[in-house]
C-alpha positions as CSV (number, residue, x, y, z in Angstrom):
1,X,94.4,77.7,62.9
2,X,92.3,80.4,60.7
3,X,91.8,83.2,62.8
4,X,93.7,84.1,66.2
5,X,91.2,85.5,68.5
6,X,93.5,86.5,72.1
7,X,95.7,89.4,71.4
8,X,98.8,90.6,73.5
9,X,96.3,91.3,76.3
10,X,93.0,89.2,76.2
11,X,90.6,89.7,73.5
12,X,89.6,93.2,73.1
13,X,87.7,95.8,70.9
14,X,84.6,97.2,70.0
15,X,81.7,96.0,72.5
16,X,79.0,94.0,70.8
17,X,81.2,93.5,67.6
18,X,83.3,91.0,66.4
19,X,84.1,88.6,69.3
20,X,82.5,90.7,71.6
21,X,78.9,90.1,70.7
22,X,76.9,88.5,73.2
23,X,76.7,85.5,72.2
24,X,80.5,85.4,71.2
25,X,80.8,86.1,74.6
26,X,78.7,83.2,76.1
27,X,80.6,80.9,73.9
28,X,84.4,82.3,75.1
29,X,83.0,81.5,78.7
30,X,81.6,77.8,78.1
31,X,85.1,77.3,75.8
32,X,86.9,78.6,78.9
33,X,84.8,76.2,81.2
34,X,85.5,73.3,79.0
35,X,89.7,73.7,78.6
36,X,90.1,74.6,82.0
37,X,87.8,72.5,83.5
38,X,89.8,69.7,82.0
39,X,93.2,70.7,83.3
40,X,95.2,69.3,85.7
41,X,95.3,72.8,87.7
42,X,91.6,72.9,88.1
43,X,91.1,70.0,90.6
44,X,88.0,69.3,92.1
45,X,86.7,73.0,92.0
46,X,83.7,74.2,89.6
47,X,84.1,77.7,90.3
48,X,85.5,80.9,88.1
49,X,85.3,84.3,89.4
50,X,84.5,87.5,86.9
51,X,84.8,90.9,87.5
52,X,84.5,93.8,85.5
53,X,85.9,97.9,85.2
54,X,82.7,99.9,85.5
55,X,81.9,100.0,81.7
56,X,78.5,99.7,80.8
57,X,78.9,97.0,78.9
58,X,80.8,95.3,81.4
59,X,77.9,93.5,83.8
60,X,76.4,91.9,80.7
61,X,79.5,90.8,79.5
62,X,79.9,89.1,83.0
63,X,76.4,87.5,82.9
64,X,77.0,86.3,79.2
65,X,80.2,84.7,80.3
66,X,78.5,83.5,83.7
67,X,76.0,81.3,81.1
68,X,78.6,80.0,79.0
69,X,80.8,79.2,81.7
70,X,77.0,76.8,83.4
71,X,76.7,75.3,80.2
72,X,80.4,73.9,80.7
73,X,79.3,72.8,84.4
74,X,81.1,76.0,85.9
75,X,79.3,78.0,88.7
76,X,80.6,81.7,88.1
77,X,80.7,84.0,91.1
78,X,81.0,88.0,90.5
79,X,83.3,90.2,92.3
80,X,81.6,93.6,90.5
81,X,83.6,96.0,89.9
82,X,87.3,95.7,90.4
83,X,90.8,95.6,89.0
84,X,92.5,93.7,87.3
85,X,95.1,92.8,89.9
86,X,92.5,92.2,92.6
87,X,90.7,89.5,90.4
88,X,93.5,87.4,89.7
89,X,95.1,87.9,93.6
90,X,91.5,86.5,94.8
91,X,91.4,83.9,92.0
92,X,94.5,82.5,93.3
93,X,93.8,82.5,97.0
94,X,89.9,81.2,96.8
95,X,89.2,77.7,95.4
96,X,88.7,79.0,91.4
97,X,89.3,77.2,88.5
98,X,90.0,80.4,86.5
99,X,89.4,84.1,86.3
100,X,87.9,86.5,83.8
101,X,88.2,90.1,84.1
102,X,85.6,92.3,81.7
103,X,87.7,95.1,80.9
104,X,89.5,96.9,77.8
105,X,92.2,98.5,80.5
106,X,92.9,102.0,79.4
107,X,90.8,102.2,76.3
108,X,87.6,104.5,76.1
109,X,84.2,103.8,77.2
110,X,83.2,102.2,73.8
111,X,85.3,99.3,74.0
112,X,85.5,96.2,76.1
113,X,88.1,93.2,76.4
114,X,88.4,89.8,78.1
115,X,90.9,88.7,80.2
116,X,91.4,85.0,81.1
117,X,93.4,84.1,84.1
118,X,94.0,80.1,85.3
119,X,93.8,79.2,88.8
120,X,96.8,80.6,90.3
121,X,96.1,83.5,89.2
122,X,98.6,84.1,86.1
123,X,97.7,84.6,82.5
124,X,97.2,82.0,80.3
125,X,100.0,80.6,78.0
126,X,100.0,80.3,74.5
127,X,99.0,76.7,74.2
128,X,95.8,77.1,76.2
129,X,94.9,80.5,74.6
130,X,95.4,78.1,71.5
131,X,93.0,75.3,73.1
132,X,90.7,77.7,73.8
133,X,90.5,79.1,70.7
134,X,90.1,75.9,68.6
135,X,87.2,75.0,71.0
136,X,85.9,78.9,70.2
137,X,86.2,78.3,66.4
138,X,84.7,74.8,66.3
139,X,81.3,76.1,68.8
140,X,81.2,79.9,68.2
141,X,77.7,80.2,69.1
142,X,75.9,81.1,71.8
143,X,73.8,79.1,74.8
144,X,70.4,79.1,75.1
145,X,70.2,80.1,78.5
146,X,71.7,80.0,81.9
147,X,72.4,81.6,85.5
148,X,73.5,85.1,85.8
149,X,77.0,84.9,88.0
150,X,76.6,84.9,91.9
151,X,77.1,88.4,93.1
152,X,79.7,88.5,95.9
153,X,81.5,91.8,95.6
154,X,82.7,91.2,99.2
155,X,85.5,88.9,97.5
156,X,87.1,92.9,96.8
157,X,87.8,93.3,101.0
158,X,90.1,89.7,101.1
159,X,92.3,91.9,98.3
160,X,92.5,95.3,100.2
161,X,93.4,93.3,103.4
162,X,96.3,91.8,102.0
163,X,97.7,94.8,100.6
164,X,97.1,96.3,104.2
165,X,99.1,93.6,105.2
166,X,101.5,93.2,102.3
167,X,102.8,96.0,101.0
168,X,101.1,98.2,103.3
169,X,102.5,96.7,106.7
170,X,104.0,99.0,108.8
171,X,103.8,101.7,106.2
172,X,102.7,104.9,107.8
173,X,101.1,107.6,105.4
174,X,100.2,110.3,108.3
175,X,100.7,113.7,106.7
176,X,101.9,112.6,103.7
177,X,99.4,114.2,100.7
178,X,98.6,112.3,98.1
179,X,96.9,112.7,95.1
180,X,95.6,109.7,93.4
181,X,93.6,109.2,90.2
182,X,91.7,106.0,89.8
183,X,90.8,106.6,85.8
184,X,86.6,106.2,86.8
185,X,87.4,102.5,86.9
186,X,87.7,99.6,88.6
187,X,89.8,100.9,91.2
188,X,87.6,103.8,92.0
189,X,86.6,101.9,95.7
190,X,89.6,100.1,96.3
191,X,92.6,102.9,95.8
192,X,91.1,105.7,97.9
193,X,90.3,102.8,100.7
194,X,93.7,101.8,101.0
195,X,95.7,104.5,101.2
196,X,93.6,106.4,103.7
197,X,93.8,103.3,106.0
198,X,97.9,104.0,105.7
199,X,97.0,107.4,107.0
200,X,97.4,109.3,103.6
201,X,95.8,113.2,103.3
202,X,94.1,112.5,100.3
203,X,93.0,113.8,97.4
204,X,90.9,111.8,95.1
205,X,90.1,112.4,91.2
206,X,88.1,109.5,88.7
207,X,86.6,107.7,91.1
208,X,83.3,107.8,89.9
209,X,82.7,105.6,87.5
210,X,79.3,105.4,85.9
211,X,79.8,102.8,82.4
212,X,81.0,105.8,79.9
213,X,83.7,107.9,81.8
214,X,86.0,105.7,81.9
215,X,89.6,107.1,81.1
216,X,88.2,110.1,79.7
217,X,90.4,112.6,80.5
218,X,91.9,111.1,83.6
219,X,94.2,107.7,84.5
220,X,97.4,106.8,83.4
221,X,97.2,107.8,79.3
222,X,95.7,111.1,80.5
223,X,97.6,112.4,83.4
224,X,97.3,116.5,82.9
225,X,94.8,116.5,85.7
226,X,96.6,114.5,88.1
227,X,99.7,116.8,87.7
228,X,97.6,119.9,88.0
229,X,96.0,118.4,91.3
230,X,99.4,117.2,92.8
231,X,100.5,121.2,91.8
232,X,97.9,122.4,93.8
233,X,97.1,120.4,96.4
234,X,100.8,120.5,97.5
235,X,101.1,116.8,97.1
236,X,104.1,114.7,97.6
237,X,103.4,112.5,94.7
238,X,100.0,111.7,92.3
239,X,99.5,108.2,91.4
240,X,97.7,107.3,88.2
241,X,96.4,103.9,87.8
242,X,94.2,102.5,84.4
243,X,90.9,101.6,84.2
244,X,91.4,97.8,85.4
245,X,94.3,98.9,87.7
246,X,97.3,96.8,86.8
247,X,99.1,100.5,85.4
248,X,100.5,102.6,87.6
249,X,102.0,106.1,86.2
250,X,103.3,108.5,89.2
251,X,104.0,112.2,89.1
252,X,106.4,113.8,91.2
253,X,106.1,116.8,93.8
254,X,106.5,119.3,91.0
255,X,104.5,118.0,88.7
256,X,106.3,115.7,86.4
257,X,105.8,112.6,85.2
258,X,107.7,109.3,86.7
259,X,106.6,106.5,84.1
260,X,107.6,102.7,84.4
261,X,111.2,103.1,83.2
262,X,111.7,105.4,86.5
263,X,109.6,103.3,88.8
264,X,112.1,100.5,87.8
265,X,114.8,102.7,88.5
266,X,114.3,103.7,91.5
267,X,112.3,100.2,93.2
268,X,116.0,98.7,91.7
269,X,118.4,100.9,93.2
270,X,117.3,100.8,96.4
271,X,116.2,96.9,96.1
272,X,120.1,96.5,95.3
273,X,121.1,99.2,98.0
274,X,119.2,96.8,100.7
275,X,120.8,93.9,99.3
276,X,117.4,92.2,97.8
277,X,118.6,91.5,94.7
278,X,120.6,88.3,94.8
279,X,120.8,88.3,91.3
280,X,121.2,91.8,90.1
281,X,119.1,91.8,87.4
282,X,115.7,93.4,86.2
283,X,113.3,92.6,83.4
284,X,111.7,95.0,81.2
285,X,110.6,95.2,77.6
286,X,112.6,96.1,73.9
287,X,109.9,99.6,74.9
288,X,112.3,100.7,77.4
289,X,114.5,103.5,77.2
290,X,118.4,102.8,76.9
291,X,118.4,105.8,79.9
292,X,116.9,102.6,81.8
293,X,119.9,100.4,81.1
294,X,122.1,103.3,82.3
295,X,121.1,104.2,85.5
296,X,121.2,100.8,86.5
297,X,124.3,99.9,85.5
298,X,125.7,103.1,87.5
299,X,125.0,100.7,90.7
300,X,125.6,96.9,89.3
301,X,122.0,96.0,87.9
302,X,121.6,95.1,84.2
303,X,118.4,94.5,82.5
304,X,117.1,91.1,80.8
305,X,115.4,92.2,77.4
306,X,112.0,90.8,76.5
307,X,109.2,91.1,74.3
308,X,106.5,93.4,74.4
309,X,103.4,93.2,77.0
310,X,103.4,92.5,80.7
311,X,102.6,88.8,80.0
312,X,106.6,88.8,78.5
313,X,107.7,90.2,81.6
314,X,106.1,87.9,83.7
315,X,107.7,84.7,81.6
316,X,111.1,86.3,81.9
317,X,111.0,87.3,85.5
318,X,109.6,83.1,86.4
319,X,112.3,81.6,83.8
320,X,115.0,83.6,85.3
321,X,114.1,83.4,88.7
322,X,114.0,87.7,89.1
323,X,112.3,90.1,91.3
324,X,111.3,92.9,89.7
325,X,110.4,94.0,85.9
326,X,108.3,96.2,83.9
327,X,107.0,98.2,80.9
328,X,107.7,101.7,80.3
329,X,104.1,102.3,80.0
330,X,103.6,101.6,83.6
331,X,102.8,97.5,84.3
332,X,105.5,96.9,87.1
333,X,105.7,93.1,88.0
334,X,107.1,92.5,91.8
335,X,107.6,88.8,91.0
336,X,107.0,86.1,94.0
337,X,106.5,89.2,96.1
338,X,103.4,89.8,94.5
339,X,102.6,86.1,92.8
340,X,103.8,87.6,89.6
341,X,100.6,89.7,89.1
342,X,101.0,93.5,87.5
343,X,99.3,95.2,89.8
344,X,99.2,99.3,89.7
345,X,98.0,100.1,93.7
346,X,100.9,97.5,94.7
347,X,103.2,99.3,92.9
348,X,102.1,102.3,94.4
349,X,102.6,101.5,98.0
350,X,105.7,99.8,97.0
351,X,107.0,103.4,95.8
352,X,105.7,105.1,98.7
353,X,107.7,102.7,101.0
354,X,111.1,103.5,99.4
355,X,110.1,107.6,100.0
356,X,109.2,107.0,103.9
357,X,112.3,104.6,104.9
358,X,114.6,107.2,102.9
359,X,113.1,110.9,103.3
360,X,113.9,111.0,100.0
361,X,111.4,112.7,97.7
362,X,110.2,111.0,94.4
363,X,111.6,113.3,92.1
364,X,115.1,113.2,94.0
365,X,114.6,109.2,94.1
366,X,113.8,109.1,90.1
367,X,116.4,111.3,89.0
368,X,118.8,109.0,88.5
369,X,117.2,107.7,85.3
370,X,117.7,110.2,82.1
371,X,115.9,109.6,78.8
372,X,117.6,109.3,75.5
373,X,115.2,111.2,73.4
374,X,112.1,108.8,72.3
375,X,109.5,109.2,69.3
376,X,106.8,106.9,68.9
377,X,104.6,107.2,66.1
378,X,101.0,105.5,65.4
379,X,100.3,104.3,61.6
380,X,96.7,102.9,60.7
381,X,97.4,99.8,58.1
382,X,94.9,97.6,56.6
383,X,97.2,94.2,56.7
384,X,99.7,93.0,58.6
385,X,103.0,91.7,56.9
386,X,106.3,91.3,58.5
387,X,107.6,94.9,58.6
388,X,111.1,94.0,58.1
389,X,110.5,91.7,55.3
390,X,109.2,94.8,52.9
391,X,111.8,95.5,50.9
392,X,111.9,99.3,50.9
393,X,111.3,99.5,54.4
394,X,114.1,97.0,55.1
395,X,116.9,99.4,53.4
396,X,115.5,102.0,55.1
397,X,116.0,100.1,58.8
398,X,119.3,99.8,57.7
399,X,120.3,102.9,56.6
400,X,119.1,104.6,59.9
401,X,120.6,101.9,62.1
402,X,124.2,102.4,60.3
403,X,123.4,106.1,60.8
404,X,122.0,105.8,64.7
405,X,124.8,103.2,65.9
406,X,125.0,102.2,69.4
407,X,123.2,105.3,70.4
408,X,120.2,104.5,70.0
409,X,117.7,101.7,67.9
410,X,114.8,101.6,65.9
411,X,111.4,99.3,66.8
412,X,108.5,98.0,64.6
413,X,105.7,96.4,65.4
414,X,102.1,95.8,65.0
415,X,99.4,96.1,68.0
416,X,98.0,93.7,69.1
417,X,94.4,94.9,69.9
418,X,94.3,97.7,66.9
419,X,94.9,98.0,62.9
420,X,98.3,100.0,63.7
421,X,102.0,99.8,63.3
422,X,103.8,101.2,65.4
423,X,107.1,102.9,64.7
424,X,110.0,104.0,67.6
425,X,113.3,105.5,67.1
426,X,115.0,106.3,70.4
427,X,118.7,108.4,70.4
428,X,120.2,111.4,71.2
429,X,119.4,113.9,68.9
430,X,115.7,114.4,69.4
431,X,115.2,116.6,65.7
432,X,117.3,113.7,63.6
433,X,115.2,111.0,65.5
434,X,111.9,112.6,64.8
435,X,112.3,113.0,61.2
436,X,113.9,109.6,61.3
437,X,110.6,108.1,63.0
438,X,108.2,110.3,60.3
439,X,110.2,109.0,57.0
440,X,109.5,105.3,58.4
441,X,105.8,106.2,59.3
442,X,105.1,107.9,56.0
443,X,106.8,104.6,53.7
444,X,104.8,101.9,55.7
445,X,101.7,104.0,55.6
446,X,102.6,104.1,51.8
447,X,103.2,100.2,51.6
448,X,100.2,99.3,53.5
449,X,97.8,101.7,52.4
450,X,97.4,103.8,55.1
451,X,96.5,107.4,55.2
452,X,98.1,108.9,58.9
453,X,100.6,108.7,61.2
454,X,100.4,110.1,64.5
């Protein structure tokens, strides 16, 4: 195949460019219709259910994919605006061929993404992303017409009830303050519901959307007002979620951050301390901090390495069987608890749990896991070569490797969504690591023609 078209996460980018025109878009939806349709999965259903994060591109995307999706003989029903999580969770337990969430997660306003789920809710694998894309490439243009989705934003209340009766059962939230941030997104109706059902004081920032502030200045990536509102509302803990949701950053009762690698930590301690981990393992990603590894090896757990993106989690956690796993950056997957579906509010309540059963605070509960020192630098390049097959930057990998040892490691990679590499060095020394990180940033900005790193 010519051009690959699904990054790590969906397709995403600029809205009405590239493969986010709106024609593109009706063509991804009837190229959906027709691979899915056709699989075994789909059964006798002709539905798919859509949903978008509050961007203002994000209802026409979902009426350009509701057309595409007719032409392919698929009725497409709108849930409106709502996460992530909550799309695929109803996708899976309403009769759905597949689900398709508008959203570019924590990017700005200015950009969009699609998200393709099958019936059970999971993302797609690699040979249908492939299927769909050769059916993409071979009809990339658009329909003439067709019906706008059917509006039925109700489909959002079946989700809040079964976290009410999921993660939420029993869980009692009187008097506990919390701040929460919902990132003006698609979890601006949803979050706030659900924890003052469980009783929660709270306090509520970036939940009100309206199409262009989404994740400006608040949600997960931007957290600064979250920790000043958890300062001064005396709050037990702030919970950050993404613009679609399926993030979850938390911040402690003094104000510091508790990202996914201390979520982990904690949900697996205590997971092991109740005797819910049969086999004491975890998953998370090459992203994770070695301080992960650690702490969980202080009490028997030990960590299954995977690849980058929650979709990696997800196929290590179903391959091995697992419970729990996650990204540093905040996509905690509960496995079968949760039908293997990232989802930020879960996590959330999940969190909260473990501080009610123990009277333990979250700071006291996270403090177990301590962070080697961790760079991460951004580098714009025009092309995208194997990293380790350029020749400088090779003996370069390999003289800071001998130099680093067992304590610590070096990453590259490309994004999958942007024009960047991505450099990490991780260690003990945080000076040597950060002109470490800089001397690779500058040489691959130098091979590829790239003018910053940042």
């Amino acid at each position: 195949m010519s051009e690959r078209i699904f990054g790590t996460d969906g397709i995403r980018g600029r809205s009405f460019e590239g493969w986010l025109t709106v024609e593109r878009v009706e063509a991804l939806g009837r190229a959906v219709g027709i691979v899915l349709g056709r699989h075994p999965e789909a059964g006798t259903s002709r539905r798919a259910l859509i949903g978008h994060d509050g961007r203002a591109s994000g209802r026409i995307f979902v009426d350009a994919l509701s057309r595409g999706l007719a032409a392919a003989g698929m009725q497409a029903v709108s849930a409106d605006l709502v996460t992530t999580p909550a799309l695929a969770w109803t996708t899976r337990a309403g009769d759905f061929v597949c689900g398709a969430m508008v959203s570019a997660s924590h990017n700005p306003a200015s950009d969009n993404g699609i998200k393709v789920f099958s019936g059970s809710g999971g993302k797609l694998s690699d040979e249908l992303e492939a299927e769909i894309e050769a059916e993409l490439l071979g009809h990339p243009n658009g329909v003439a017409q067709g019906p706008d989705a059917l509006l039925a934003p109700e489909l959002a209340e079946d989700y809040v009830h079964a976290l009410l009766r999921g993660a939420g059962e029993g869980l009692d939230l009187t008097g506990m303050v919390v701040a929460l941030d919902s990132a003006h997104g698609g979890g601006a109706t949803i979050a706030p519901r659900v924890l003052r059902e469980l009783g929660a004081t709270l306090h509520s920032i970036g939940d009100s959307p309206d199409g262009e502030n989404i994740n400006d200045g608040v949600g997960s990536t931007h957290p600064e007002a979250l920790q000043a509102a958890v300062l001064a509302q005396g709050a037990a803990l702030g919970i950050a979620l993404d613009g679609d949701g399926d993030r979850c950053i938390l911040v402690d009762e003094r104000g510091e951050i508790v990202h996914g690698d201390g979520i982990l930590t904690l949900l697996a301690r205590r997971a092991m301390e109740l005797g819910e981990l049969p086999d004491p393992r975890i998953v998370a990603t090459v992203m994770s901090n070695r301080g992960l590894h650690r702490a969980l090896r202080e009490v028997g757990v030990s960590v299954l390495t995977v690849g980058v993106g929650d979709r990696r989690v997800v196929e290590g956690l179903r391959a091995e069987r697992l419970r729990l796993g996650g990204e540093q950056s905040g996509h905690i997957v509960f496995g079968a608890d949760h039908h293997f579906i990232g989802d930020g509010l879960y996590c959330a309540l999940r969190v909260l749990r473990v501080m009610r059963e123990t009277g333990r605070s979250l700071s006291e509960l996270a403090s177990p896991y301590q962070p080697f020192p961790q760079v991460l630098l951004n580098v714009r390049v025009d092309r995208k070569p194997v990293l380790e097959e350029i020749e400088t930057v090779a003996a370069l990998l390999e003289e800071l490797g001998t130099e680093l040892g067992e304590d610590g490691r070096i990453l590259l990679r490309y994004s999958g969504t942007e024009p960047l590499a991505r450099v990490m060095v991780e260690g003990p020394d945080a000076d040597r690591i950060q002109t470490m990180a800089q001397a690779l940033a500058d040489l691959i900005a130098r091979e590829l023609g790239a003018a910053d790193a940042r």
